[in-house]
C-alpha positions as CSV (number, residue, x, y, z in Angstrom):
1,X,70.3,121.3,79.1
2,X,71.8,118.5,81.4
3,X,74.8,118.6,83.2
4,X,78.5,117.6,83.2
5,X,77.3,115.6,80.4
6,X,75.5,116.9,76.9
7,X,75.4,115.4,73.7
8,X,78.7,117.5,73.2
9,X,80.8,115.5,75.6
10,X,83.8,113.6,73.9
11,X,84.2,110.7,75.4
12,X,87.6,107.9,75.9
13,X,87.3,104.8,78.0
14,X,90.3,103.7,80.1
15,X,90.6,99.7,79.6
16,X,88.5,99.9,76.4
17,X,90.3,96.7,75.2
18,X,89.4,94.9,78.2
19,X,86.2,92.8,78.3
20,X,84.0,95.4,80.5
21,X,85.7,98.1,78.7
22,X,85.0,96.7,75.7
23,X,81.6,95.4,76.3
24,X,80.2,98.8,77.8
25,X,82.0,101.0,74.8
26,X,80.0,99.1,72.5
27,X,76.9,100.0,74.6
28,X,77.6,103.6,75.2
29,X,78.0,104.1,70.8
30,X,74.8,102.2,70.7
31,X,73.2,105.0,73.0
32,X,74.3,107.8,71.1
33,X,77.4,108.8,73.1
34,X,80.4,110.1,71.3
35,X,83.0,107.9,72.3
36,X,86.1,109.2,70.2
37,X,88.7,106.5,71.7
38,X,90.4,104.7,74.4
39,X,93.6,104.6,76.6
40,X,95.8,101.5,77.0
41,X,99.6,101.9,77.3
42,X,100.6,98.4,76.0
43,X,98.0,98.6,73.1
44,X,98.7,102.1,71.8
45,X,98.5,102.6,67.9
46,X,96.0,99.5,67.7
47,X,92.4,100.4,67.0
48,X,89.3,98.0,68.2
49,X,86.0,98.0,65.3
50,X,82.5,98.5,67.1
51,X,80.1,96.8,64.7
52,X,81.6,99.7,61.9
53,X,82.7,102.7,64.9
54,X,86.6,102.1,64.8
55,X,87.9,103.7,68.0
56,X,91.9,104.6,67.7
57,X,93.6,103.0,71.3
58,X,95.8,105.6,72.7
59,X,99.1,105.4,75.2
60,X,97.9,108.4,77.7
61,X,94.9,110.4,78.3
62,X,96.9,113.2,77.5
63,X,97.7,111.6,73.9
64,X,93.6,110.9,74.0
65,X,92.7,114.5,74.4
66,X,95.3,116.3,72.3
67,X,94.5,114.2,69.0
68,X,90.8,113.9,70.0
69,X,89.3,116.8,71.8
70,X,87.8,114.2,74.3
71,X,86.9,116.3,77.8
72,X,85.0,113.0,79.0
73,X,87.0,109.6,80.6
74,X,85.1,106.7,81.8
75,X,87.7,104.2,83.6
76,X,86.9,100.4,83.1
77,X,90.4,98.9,84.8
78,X,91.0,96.5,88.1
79,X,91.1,98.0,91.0
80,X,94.8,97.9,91.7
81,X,95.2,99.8,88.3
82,X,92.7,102.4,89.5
83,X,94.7,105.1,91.3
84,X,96.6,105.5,88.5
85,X,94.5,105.4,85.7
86,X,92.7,108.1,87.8
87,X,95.6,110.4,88.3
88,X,96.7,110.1,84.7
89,X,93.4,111.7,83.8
90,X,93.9,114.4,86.7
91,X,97.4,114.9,85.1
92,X,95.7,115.6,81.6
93,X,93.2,117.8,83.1
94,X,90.3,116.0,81.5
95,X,86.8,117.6,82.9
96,X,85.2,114.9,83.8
97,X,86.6,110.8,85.1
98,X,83.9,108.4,85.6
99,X,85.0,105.8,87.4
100,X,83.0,102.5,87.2
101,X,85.0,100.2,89.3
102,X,84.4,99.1,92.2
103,X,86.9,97.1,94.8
104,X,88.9,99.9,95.1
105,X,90.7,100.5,98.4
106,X,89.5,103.5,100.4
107,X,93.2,104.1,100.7
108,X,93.6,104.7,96.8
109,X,90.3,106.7,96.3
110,X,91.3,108.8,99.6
111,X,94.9,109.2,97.9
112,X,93.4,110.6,94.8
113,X,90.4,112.5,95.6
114,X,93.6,114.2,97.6
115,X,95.7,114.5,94.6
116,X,93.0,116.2,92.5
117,X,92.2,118.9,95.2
118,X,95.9,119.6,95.7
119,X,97.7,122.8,94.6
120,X,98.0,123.2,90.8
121,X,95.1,120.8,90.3
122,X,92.0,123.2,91.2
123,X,90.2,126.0,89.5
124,X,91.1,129.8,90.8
125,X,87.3,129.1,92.2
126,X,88.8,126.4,94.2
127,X,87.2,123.3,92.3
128,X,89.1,120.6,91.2
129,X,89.9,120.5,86.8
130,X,88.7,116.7,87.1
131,X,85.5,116.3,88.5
132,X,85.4,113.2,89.7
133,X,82.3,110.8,89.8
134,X,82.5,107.3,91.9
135,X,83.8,104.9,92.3
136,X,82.1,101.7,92.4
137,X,79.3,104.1,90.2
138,X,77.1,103.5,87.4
139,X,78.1,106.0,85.4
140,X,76.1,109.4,84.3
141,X,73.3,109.3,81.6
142,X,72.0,112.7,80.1
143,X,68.9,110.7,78.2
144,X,68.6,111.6,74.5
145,X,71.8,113.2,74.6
146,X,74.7,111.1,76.2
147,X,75.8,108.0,78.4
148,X,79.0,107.4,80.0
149,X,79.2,104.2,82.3
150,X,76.8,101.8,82.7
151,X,73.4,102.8,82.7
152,X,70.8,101.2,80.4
153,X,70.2,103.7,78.2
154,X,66.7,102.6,76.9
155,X,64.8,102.6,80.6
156,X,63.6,106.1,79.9
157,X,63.3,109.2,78.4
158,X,64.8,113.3,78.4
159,X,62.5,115.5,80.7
160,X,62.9,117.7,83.5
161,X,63.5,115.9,86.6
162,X,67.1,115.5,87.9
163,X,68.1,112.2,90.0
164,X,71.3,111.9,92.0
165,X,72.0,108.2,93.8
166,X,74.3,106.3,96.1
167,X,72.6,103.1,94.5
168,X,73.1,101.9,91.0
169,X,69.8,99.4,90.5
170,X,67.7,102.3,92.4
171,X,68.7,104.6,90.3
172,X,67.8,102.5,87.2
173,X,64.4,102.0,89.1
174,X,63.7,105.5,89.5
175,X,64.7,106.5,85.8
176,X,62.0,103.5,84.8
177,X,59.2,104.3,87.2
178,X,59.5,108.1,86.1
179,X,60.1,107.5,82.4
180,X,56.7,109.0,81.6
181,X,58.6,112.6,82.7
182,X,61.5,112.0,81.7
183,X,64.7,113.6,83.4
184,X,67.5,116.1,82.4
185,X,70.2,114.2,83.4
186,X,70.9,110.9,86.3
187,X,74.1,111.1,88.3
188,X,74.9,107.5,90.2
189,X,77.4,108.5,92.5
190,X,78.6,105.2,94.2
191,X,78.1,103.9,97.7
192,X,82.1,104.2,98.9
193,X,82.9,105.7,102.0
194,X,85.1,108.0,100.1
195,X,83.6,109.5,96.6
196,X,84.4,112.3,94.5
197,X,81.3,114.1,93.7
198,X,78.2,114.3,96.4
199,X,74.8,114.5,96.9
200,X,75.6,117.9,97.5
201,X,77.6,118.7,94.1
202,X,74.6,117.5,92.4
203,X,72.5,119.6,93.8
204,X,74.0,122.5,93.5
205,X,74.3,121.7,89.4
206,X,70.7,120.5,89.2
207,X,69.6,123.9,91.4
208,X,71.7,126.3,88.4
209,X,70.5,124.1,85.5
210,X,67.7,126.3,84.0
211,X,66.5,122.7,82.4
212,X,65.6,121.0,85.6
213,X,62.3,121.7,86.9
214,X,62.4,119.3,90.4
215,X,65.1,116.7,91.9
216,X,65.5,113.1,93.1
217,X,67.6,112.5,95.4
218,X,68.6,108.7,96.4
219,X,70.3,107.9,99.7
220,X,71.2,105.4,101.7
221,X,72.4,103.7,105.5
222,X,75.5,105.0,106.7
223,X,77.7,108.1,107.2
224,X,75.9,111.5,107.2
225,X,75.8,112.7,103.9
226,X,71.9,112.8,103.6
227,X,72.2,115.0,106.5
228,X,74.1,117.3,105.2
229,X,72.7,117.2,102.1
230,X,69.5,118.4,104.0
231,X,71.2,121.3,105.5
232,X,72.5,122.7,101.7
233,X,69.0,122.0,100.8
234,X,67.2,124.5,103.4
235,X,70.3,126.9,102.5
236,X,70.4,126.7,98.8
237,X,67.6,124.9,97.1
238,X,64.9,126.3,96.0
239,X,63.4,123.5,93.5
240,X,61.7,120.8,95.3
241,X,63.3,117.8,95.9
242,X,61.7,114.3,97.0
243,X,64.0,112.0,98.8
244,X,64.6,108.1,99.3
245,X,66.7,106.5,101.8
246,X,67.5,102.5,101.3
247,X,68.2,100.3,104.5
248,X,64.9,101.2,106.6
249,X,65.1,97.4,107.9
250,X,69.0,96.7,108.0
251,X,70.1,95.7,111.4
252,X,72.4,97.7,113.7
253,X,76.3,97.3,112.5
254,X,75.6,95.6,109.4
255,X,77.3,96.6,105.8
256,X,74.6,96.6,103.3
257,X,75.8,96.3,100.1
258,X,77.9,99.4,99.6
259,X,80.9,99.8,102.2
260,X,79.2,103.2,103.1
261,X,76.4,102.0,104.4
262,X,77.5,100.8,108.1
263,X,74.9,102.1,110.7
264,X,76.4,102.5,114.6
265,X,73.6,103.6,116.9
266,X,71.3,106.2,115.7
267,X,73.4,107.9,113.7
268,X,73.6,106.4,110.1
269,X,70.1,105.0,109.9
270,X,67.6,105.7,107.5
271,X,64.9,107.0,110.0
272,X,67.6,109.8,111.1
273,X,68.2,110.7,108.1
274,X,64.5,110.8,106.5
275,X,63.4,113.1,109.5
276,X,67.1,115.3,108.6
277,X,65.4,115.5,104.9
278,X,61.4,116.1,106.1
279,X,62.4,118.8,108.5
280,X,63.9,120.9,105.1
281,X,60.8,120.3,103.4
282,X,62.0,117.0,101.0
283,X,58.9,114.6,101.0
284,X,60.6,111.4,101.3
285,X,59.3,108.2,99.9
286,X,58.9,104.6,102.1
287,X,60.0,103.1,99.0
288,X,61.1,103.7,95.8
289,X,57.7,103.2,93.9
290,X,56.2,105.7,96.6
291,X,59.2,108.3,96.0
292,X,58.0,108.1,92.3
293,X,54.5,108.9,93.2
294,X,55.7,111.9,95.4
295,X,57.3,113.4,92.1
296,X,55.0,112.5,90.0
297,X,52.3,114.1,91.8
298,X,54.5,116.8,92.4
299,X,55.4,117.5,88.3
300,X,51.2,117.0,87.6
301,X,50.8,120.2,89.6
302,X,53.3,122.5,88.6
């Protein structure tokens, strides 16, 4: 099992023909996924040759997944093209939009996380038909089964542990330093004030996946999502979950890195939030080779 991504999942790239498009298709055949095609308006009809995988180049998402089946986008485009190439997949009701870039105004991400939780857009459960992962993400990887975004797909193997992470490079880390377990599937969901899918929508997957034995979860500085994350976890959770929280040492007011992660008095910083976690019963890690340990230890004795 993994989730929102199995070895199933047909998968188009939005800005295939461009040179990170292009550069990470060829990548994500290489690791297995089924990439079926991509989506430029200007280039539709063309088709681009992966070392022998010709990919067809369609005008629409909607032309994508009516000749294709694909249920899968991954969006390689600027960041002024973003909003759009986001609510063209909404518009096609594809399952799943990965969205890689990063630069892209609050204001557009705000406007269509908006549009896809708008009347006529959501499930009768309430959930929107495009989940929505990032931006400024590194993707989804389902190891031995499927890899859509960036994530090296050779840093380690399938198992049981599920890992959900603000940061790209820690989530790589973690998926290294825990390769020996292996992990059902790694979800990075981008540092950006405003994201479509959460710590929290993770969880909630990784708790109803019968596959996934324990989770990681990766936070960071900033906002209060860790926090609330904790209170889901005492609520809902009943798999254990060791934590990690980046920033322990950045100073007061400072952006670190990811536009989330601006701390303003005690509220934000990684202390708060690693006592929020501890007091739920997540044993959170100093760092990220001690977070490994915790779940290592953790997986030994179950």
């Amino acid at each position: 099992m993994a989730i929102w991504l199995t070895e199933n999942s047909k998968v188009i790239v939005q800005g295939m023909t461009g040179s990170e498009g292009s550069k990470h298709t060829a990548r994500m055949l290489r690791a297995g996924t089924q990439v079926v095609g991509g989506v430029n308006a200007r280039k539709a009809g063309q088709s681009v040759d992966f070392d022998g995988t010709v990919l067809p180049v369609f005008g629409t998402v909607a032309d994508a997944m009516a000749q294709t089946g694909a249920d899968v986008s991954v969006v390689f485009v600027p960041p002024k093209f973003t909003k759009d190439a986001v609510v063209e997949a909404i518009d096609a009701e594809i399952g799943l939009c990965v969205v890689i870039t990063e630069g892209v105004p609050v204001h557009d991400t705000t406007w269509f996380w908006d549009y896809a939780t708008s009347n006529g857009k959501v499930t009768v459960e309430g959930t929107p038909k495009t989940r929505i992962i990032g931006p400024n993400c590194p993707g989804i990887a389902s190891p031995g089964k499927s890899n859509a975004g960036i994530i090296p797909a050779d840093i380690t193997t399938p198992g049981r542990i599920g890992l959900v992470s603000k940061s790209g490079t820690l989530t790589y880390q973690m998926m290294y330093e825990l390769r020996d377990f292996g992990f059902s599937t790694c979800v990075g969901i981008g540092g950006d004030p405003v994201i479509g899918t959460t710590h929290i929508d993770a969880l909630e997957a990784f708790q109803q996946d019968p596959e996934t034995d324990a989770i990681v979860m990766i936070g960071e500085i900033g906002g209060d999502a860790e926090e609330r994350a904790a209170a889901y976890i005492e609520q809902y959770v009943t798999k254990p979950v060791v934590g990690y929280v980046a920033g322990f040492t950045a100073p007061e007011g400072k952006t670190m890195g990811h536009a989330g992660a601006i701390v303003s008095g005690s509220a934000g910083t990684a202390q708060a939030k690693k006592e929020a976690l501890e007091k739920v019963g997540v044993r959170v890690g100093k760092t990220p080779t001690e977070t490994a340990e915790l779940m290592r230890e953790l997986m030994r004795n179950r």
